[in-house]
C-alpha positions in Angstrom: -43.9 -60.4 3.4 -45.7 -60.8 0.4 -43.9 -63.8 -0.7 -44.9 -65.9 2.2 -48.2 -64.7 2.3 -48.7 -66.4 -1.3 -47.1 -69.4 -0.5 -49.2 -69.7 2.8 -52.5 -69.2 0.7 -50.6 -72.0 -2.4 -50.0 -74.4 0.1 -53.6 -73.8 2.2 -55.3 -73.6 -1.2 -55.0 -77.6 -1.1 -58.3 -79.3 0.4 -56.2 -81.7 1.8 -53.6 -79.4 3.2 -55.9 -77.4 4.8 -57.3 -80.5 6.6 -54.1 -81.5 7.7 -53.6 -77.8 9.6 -56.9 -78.1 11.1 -55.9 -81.5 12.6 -52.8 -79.9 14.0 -54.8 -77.1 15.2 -55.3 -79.8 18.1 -51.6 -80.4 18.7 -48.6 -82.4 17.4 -49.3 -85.5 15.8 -46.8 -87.7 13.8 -47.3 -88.6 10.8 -49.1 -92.1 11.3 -51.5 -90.3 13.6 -52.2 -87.3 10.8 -53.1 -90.9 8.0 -54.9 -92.8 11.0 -57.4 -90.1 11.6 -57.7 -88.2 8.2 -57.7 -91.8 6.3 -54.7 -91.0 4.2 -52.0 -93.3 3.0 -48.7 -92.4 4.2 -46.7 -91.2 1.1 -49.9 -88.8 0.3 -49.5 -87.7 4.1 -46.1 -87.0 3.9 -46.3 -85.3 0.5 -48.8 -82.6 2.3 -46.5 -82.3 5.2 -43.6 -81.7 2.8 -45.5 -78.9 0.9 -46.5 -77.5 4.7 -43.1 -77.7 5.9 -41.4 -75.8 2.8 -44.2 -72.7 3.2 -42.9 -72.8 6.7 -46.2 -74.0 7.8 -45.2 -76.7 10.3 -42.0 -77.5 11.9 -41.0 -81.5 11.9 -39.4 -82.8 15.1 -37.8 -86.4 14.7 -38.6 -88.6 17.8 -37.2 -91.9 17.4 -37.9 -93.4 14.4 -41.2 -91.3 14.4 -41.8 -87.3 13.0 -44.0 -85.1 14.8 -45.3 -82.1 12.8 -46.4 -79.5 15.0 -48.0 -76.1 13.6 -45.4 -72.6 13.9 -47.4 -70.1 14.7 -45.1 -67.2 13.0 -46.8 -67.4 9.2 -50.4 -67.6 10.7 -49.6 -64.3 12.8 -48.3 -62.7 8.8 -51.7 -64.3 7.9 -53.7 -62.4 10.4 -51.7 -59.4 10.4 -52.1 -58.9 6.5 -56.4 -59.8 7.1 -56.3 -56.5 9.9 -56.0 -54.2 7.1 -58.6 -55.6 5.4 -61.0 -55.9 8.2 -60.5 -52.0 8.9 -61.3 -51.0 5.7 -64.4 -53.8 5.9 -65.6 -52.3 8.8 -65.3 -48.5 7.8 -67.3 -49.4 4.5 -69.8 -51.7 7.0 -70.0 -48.3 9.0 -70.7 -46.2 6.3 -73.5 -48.8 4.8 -75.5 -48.7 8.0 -75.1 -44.7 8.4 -76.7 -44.6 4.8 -79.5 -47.3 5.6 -80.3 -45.3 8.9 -80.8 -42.5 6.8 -82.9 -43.9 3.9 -84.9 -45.6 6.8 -85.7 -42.1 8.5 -86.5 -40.4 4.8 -88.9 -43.7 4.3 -90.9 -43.0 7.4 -91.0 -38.8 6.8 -92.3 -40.1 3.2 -95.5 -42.4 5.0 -96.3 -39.6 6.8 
């Protein structure tokens, strides 16, 4: 698991990379679609989508003479599933912080008085 996690976060790292997945947040686009809108030229475009496709971000579909990258949703579920124990153990220490400011708020106001 831990291997795809890192290459997920090495190929989402990229600025560019990232904005591509955003973009296909929206749906499958081909590849002139993904330059047309994000104002790349196509061999940076396809270099991106190559990096995406070996992390197993994206799937390619050939339509035509045309490639449709479309997002697969398996690595993104990893993703999330790897955050959850990290947002438990957030939320237990978030817990914990507001027990402690409750309490250092009720000794403040038996010190005023």
């Amino acid at each position: 698991m831990y291997i795809v996690l890192m290459k997920t976060f090495i190929a989402l790292a990229e600025p560019n990379r990232l904005l591509i997945v955003e973009l296909l947040r929206e749906g499958p686009l081909s590849v002139g679609e993904i330059t047309e809108r994000l104002g790349f030229n196509q061999p940076q475009a396809s270099k991106h989508l190559r990096v995406l496709s070996e992390a197993g971000l994206v799937e390619v579909q050939a339509v035509s003479n045309r490639r449709i990258y479309k997002l697969r949703p398996e690595p993104f579920k990893e993703l999330d599933t790897w955050m959850e124990s990290y947002r438990s153990l957030w939320k237990e220490r978030y817990d914990n912080l507001e027990e402690y400011l409750q309490k250092l708020q009720k000794n403040e106001v038996k010190s005023d008085d």
